[in-house]
C-alpha positions, -999 to +999 in steps of 0.1 A: +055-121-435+033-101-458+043-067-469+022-041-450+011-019-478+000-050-494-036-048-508-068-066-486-077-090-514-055-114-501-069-120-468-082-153-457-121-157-448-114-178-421-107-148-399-133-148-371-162-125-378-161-103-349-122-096-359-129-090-396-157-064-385-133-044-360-106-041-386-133-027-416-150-006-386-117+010-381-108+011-421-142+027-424-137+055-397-103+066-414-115+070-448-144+091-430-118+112-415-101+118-442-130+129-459-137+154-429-107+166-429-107+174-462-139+191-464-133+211-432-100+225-448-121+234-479-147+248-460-122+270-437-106+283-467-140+293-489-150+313-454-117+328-448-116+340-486-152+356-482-147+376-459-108+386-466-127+396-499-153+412-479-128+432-459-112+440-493-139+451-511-162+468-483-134+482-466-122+507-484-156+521-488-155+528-448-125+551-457-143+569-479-127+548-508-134+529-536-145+491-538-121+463-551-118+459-592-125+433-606-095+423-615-083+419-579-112+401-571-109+376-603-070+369-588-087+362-556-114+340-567-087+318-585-060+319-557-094+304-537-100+282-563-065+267-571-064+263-532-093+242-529-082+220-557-051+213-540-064+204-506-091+183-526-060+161-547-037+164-516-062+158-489-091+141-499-080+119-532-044+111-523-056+097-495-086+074-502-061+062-526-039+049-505-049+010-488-053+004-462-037-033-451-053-056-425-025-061-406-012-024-408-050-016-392-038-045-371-008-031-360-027+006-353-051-014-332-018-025-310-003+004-303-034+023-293-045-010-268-013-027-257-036-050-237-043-074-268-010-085-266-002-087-307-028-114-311-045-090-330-017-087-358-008-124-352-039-135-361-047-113-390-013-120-407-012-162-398-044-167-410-037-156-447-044-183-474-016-168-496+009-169-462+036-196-470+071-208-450+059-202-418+063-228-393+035-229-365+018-247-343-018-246-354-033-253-322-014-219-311-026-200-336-059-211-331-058-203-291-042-165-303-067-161-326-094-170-303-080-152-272-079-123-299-113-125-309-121-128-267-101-094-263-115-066-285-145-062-262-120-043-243-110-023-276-128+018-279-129+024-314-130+060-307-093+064-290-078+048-321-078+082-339-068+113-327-094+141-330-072+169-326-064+183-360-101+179-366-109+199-330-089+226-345-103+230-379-136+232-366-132+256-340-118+275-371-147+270-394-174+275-368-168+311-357-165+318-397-192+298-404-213+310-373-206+351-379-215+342-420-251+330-409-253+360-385-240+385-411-268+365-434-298+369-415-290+405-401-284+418-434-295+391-461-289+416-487-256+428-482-247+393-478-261+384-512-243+416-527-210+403-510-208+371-521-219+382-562-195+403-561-166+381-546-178+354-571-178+380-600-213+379-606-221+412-601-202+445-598-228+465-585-214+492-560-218+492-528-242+523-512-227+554-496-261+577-483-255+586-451-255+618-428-240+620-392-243+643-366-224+647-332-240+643-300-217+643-276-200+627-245-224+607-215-201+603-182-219+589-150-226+613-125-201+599-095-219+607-061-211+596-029-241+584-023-242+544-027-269+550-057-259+533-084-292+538-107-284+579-112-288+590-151-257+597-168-246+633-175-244+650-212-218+670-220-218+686-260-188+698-277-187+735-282-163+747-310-153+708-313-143+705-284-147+689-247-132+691-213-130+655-195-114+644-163-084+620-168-091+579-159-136+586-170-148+566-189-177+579-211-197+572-241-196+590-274-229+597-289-237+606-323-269+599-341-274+590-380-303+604-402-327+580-412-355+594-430-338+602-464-307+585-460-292+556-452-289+544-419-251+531-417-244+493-408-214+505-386-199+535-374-162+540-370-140+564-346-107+570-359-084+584-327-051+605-327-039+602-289-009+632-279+012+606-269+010+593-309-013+568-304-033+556-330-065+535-332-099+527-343-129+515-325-168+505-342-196+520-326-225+501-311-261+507-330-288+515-299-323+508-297-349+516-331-350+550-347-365+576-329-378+608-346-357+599-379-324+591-364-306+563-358-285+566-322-247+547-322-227+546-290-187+544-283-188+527-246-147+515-248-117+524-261-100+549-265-132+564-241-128+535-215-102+549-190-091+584-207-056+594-200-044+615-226-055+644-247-071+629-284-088+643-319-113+618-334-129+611-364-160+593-369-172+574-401-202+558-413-206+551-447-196+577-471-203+601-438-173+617-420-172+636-387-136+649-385-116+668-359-134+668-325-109+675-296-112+654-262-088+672-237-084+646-205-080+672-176-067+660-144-094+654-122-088+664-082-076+648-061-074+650-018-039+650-011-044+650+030-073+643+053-062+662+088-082+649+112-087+674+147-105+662+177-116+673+207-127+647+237-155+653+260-156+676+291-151+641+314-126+634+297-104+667+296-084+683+327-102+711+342-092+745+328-078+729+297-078+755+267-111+750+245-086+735+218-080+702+199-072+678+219-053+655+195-045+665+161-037+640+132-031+627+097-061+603+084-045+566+087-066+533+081-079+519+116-081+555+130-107+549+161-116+580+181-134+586+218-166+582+223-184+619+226-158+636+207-158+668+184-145+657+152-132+682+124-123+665+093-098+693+070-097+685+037-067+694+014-069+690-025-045+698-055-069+724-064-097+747-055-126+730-049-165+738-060-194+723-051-183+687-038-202+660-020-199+643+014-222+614+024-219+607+062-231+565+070-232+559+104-230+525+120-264+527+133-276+528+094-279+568+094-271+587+067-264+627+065-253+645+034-231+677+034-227+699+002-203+723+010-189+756-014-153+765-013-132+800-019-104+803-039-086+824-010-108+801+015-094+781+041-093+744+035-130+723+032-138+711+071-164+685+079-173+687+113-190+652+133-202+671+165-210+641+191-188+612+176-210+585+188-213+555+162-185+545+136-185+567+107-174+562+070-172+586+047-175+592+010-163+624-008-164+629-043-148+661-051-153+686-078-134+715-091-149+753-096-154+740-134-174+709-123-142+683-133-148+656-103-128+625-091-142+593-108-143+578-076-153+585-040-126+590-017-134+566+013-126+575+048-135+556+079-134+560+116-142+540+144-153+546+179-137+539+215-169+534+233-163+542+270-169+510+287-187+501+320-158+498+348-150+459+359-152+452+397-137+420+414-144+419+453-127+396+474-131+390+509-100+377+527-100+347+557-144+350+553-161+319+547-201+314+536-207+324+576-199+351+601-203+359+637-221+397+642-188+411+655-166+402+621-143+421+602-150+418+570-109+424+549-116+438+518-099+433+485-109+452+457-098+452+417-117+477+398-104+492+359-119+513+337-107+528+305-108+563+320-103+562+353-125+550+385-146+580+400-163+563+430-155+528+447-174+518+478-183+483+493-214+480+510-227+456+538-267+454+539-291+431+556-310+409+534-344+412+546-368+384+555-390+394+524-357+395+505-345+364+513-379+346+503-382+363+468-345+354+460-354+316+476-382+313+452-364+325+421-334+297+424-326+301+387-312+337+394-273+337+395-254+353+427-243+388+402-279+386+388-299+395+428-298+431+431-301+434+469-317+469+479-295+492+495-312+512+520-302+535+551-293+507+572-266+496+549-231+503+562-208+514+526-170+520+530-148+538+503-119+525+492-090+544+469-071+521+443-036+525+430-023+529+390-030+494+388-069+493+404-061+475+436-077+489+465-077+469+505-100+480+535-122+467+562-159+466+576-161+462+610-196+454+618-191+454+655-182+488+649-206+494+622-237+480+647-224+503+673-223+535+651-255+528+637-249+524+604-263+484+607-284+473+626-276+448+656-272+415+635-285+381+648-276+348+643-301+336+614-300+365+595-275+372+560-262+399+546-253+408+510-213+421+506-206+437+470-186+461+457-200+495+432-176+515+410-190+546+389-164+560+364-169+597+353-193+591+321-214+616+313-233+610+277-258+589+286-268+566+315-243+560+342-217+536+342-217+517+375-211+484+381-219+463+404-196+430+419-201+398+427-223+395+457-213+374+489-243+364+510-229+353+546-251+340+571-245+352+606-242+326+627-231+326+668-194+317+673-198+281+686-219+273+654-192+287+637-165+268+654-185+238+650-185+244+605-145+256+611-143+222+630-158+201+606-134+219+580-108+205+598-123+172+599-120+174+556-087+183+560-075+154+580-091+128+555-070+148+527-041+143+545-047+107+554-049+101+518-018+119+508+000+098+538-011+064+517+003+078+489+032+089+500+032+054+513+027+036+479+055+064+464+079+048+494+069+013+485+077+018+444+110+031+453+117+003+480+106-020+450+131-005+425+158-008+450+156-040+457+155-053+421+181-035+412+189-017+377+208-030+349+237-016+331+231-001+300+252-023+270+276+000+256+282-001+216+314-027+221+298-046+243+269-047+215+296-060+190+317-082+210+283-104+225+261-126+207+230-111+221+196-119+201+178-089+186+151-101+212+171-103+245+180-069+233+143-058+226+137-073+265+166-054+281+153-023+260+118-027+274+124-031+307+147+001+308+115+016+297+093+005+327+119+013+348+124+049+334+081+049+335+078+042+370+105+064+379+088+097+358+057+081+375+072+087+414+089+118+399+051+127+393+039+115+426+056+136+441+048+166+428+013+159+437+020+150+470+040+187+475+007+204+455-019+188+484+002+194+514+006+232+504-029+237+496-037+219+538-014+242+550-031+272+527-066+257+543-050+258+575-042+294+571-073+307+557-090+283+587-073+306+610-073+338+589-113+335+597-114+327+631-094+358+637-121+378+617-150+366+630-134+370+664-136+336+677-098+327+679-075+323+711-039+315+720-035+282+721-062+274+691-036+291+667-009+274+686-023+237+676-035+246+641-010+265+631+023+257+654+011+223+654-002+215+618+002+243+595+041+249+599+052+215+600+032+204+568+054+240+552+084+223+565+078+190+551+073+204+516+101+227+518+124+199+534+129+162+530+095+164+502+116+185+481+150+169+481+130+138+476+117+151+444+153+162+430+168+127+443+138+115+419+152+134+390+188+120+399+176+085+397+161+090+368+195+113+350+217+078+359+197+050+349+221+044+325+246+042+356+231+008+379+249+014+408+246+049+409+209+046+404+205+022+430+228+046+453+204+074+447+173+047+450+182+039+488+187+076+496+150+084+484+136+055+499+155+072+531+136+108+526+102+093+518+106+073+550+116+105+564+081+122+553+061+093+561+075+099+599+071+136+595+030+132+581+025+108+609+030+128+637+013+156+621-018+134+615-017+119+656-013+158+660-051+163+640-063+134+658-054+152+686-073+183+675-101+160+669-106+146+704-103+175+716-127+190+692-149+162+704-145+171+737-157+207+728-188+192+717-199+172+747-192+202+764-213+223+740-238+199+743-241+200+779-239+237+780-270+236+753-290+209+776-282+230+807-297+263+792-329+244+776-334+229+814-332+258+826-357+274+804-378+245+810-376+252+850-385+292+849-413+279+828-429+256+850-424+283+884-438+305+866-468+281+858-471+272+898-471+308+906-501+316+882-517+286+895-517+300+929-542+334+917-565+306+905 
């Protein structure tokens, strides 16, 4: 093979075209980065030596010294020089002399784009005239050097270089060159004098006119206010010096003349900490000059955050303002917020001393009654003047307090008579010499609004209907924050005029009605323990007979809800009303006959619990009689030849088995859940007939004898061992034949409770003929009394024919 460094003239023509172009594209982009590399460096180092030599030369001359000689500047201009030269041999000559080989450019290309495979090299090397004792097959060469030429549309000339080094020098010679052009256009002819003299054209000095004059120090005026657009406050120096509060941050002011002198370019403080720390800062040239001075600013360091005591200098030009003292004084600061309060008259004991009722410390999250007194003490490390205090309530109010303080005083007090809305606070406070914190202190407190009470009325064993001689068992939960003052349930008679406004308004909710409560309405109090309950009882047989109500007749409703007032006093009463229950009096055998068909609801429940207490027997006979399979221990495992799918099988079925038995297990439950809730129908079912005074001996003794305890029995009995023989069968399914011993036993109990439901359901069908029974006879009784009315009609219609 060729060697690589190995000049191009030997290359054969017969290299296809679009190859020969990508290797003197990529010759041509090196030799162009060479020469940008070269200039860059060049370029970096003429900008870096102009203004080193600027800094040099113009420096001193800030200090109040002397420009650089010439001499220094002639062994500047030829270290600059000599350095250029060498970059421009070493960087830019050396290396367009090197060559560049086709198959070392060949080579690049492969390492940058493994994808070509090194037909690109292959090709470019083989296809040489001069290339001698090689053996290859020509036809291969041909195919690489065509599959090459195929594969450089994939090739990106621009990743074959790195751009890097390149990167860098530029984003070294563009800030140079950038702030060069700036410092040209600003000042064109300082520029000009900077660069003659750096090149040793010129020696002309540079000017020194200039005459300074101290203004003094700008802080912004902190206020608590949330105005941010307040003019800043100028303090002078008197005898050089100046009194500022540690951690401000002001501005130093001093102004230049400009009518007969020279206006300097910049202005710089020299600083002297007392800690020993040293520093310089420029100052910033403001606005255009205004009555024949020229303003400059010091907005930062060593201004920007002041902690320690400082002398500075400032200089501009040949101009020097020496010596001014800056002493940081410690600004105050509120060491404690006590916080005294003192809650409403509802809220305090009678007699109670006319004293704070809770005194405090000021924590975050501090919330205080509603209606309070509220006496904010504030406690500084020293005496405060004239300080600020912006009150912002919730409600968008805003109140500001300036308050004056003794030396011998007590302690500043904020007082927040009527603590209604939350409150935050802002105090900036200032000492007697007008030193004040440079930033609000921030205090917030929320309100514990006295809520309305909450009233739940319940009404024991009552249903949507009652007979006019009820009793009406109350059941009363009512909490308030502070205590309940008055709890009564009332019992009023919806008027007819009533009940057609609240028919024709459907979209009204039960709570939303606001039935009128007038002097017919019968009202009951009702105490409630430490925990709000509170039980009682209308009678409205009683309540009918003592006046209170009037006689109630079948068709009519009343309105039941419960009121609770707490002791609130600020503002509009707190009383709440509860739910309302509208019952509709009804007589007792139209009651009996809704009780009845109650009954009827509850036999159709249980009739379908019985079937599925049936199908729960039926899985379980089912299971039984297929029997369960014994689990394969591990040896068994490794002694049998058992397929991985007769083992998949035996593992799937143990999972239905398991499935059906969680789904019985489940079945169960259910089954237990309905029966109890009967037998809690049942009960309630009775519960009402007792109320509404429609019950008798031998009613409760079928209902409740007959179907009530039994179904109690049934769950608490054979239903619930049959659940935990469920459970068993299901712990020892990897045991067959004690799973199948515990299978028979709850097919046994669920036989047992389908035996047990069936006599209790021939006992409803029982209830239900005679129920029946009831209603022929009701029937009869209601044809009777209409034939009867029917009858006095028509004598009476025979005896006023007669006076015809």
């Amino acid at each position: 093979m060729e060697n690589p460094s190995s000049s191009t003239s030997g290359t054969d023509s017969s290299l296809d075209p679009k190859l020969r172009e990508l290797i003197d594209s990529l010759r041509y982009q090196i030799r162009r980065y060479v020469v940008i590399d070269a200039v860059l460096a060049i370029v970096a180092v003429i900008l870096s030596a102009f203004w080193l030599g600027l800094v040099l030369d113009y420096g001193p001359v800030l200090l109040g010294g002397t420009e650089m000689p010439p001499l220094a500047r002639l062994f500047l201009l030829i270290m600059v020089a000599g350095t250029v030269l060498a970059i421009a041999a070493k960087l830019l000559v050396g290396r367009l002399r090197r060559p560049l080989p086709d198959d070392s450019l060949a080579l690049l290309m492969e390492r940058q784009f493994p994808k070509l495979g090194g037909r690109l090299v292959t090709s470019v090397q083989l296809k040489r005239r001069d290339r001698q004792g090689d053996s290859h097959s020509t036809r291969l060469l041909d195919r690489v050097h065509r599959e090459a030429a195929e594969s450089i549309s994939e090739v990106e000339m621009g990743r074959v270089l790195t751009w890097k080094p390149i990167r860098r020098k530029a984003m070294l010679v563009a800030p140079l060159a950038l702030c060069a052009l700036i410092f040209l256009v600003i000042s064109p002819n300082a520029f000009g004098r900077a660069a003659s003299r750096l090149t040793l054209l010129s020696n002309d000095p540079w000017p020194r006119r200039a005459q300074l004059e101290m203004v003094g120090v700008e802080l912004p005026i902190i206020t608590a206010t949330e105005d941010d657009a307040l003019p800043s406050q100028l303090i002078p120096f008197e005898d050089k010096q100046i009194r500022l509060p540690k951690g401000s941050s002001g501005t130093l002011r001093i102004r230049a003349k400009a009518e007969d002198a020279e206006v300097p370019v910049v202005c710089t403080v020299y600083y002297h900490s007392d800690d020993g720390t040293k520093g310089q800062s420029n100052m910033r040239r403001i606005g255009r000059v205004v009555d024949g001075y020229q303003s400059f600013v010091l907005d930062g360091p060593p201004l920007s955050g002041l902690s320690e005591s400082m002398t500075v200098s400032v200089r501009g030009l040949d101009d020097r303002l020496d010596d001014f003292r800056i002493e940081a004084v410690p600004p105050p600061v509120i060491t404690q917020m006590e916080v005294a309060v003192r809650y409403p008259d509802y809220l305090r004991e009678a007699g109670a001393p006319d004293s704070a009722d809770m005194q405090t410390d000021y924590q975050s999250g501090l919330r205080l009654r509603e209606g309070s007194s509220v006496e904010l003490r504030v406690i500084s490390n020293v005496p405060l003047g004239d300080s600020e205090v912006v009150l912002r309530r919730e409600s968008g109010e805003s109140e500001q307090i300036e308050w004056n303080a003794k030396d011998d005083g007590p302690p500043n007090r904020i007082l927040i008579e009527d603590f209604r809305h939350a409150t935050a606070i802002r105090i900036v406070p200032r000492d007697l010499d007008g030193i004040s914190a440079q930033a609000p202190y921030r205090y917030f407190l929320g309100v514990i609004t006295d809520e309305k009470p909450e009233v739940q009325l319940r009404l024991d064993g009552i249903g949507s209907a009652v007979t006019p001689i009820a009793r009406l068992p109350l059941n009363v939960v009512a909490l308030d924050d502070y205590g309940i003052e008055t709890l009564q349930v009332t019992v009023t008679p919806l008027l007819e005029n009533q009940l057609l406004d609240n028919e024709s308004q459907p979209e009204l909710a039960e709570n939303e009605q606001k039935p009128d409560v007038d002097a017919a309405s019968a009202s009951v109090p009702i105490s409630v323990d430490r925990e709000g309950h509170g039980e009682s009882v209308i009678d409205l047989r009683d309540s009918a007979t003592d006046g209170r109500l009037p006689e109630l007749k079948p068709g009519q409703t009343i309105n039941v809800f419960a009121e609770a007032t707490d002791a609130y006093d600020l503002g509009e009463p707190h009383q709440t009303r509860s739910e309302i229950y509208r019952l509709q009096v009804v007589t007792p055998e139209k009651l009996l006959a809704l009780l009845e068909r109650q009954e009827l609801a509850m036999r159709s429940r249980l009739e379908q619990t019985l079937d599925e207490t049936r199908n729960l027997r039926d899985t379980l006979d089912l299971l039984r009689s297929r029997g369960f399979d014994q689990a394969p221990t591990q040896t068994d495992a490794d002694n049998t030849t058992v397929s991985d799918a007769q083992k998949a099988d035996q593992l799937r079925a143990k999972q239905v088995e398991r499935l059906r038995i969680q789904q019985t297990g489940l079945q169960a439950n259910k089954t237990s859940e309905e029966l109890t809730g009967i037998a809690e129908s049942l009960d309630d079912l009775l519960q009402e007939m007792v109320n509404n005074r429609v019950d008798s001996a031998d009613r409760r003794e079928r209902i409740g004898e007959g179907v009530r305890d039994p179904l109690r029995r049934i769950v608490a009995g054979p239903l619930d061992r049959l659940k935990e023989q469920i459970k068993g069968i299901e712990a020892s399914l990897d045991d067959g034949e004690e799973a199948a011993r515990q299978t028979a036993h709850a097919v046994q109990t669920a036989e047992e409770v389908l035996l047990q439901l069936t006599a209790v359901l021939e006992k409803m069908l029982d209830l239900e003929s005679y129920n029946e029974i009831l209603d022929i006879v009701r029937q009869l009784i209601e044809d009777e009394k209409a034939l009867l009315d029917e009858t006095k009609i028509e004598q009476k219609k025979r005896v006023m024919d007669l006076f015809k």
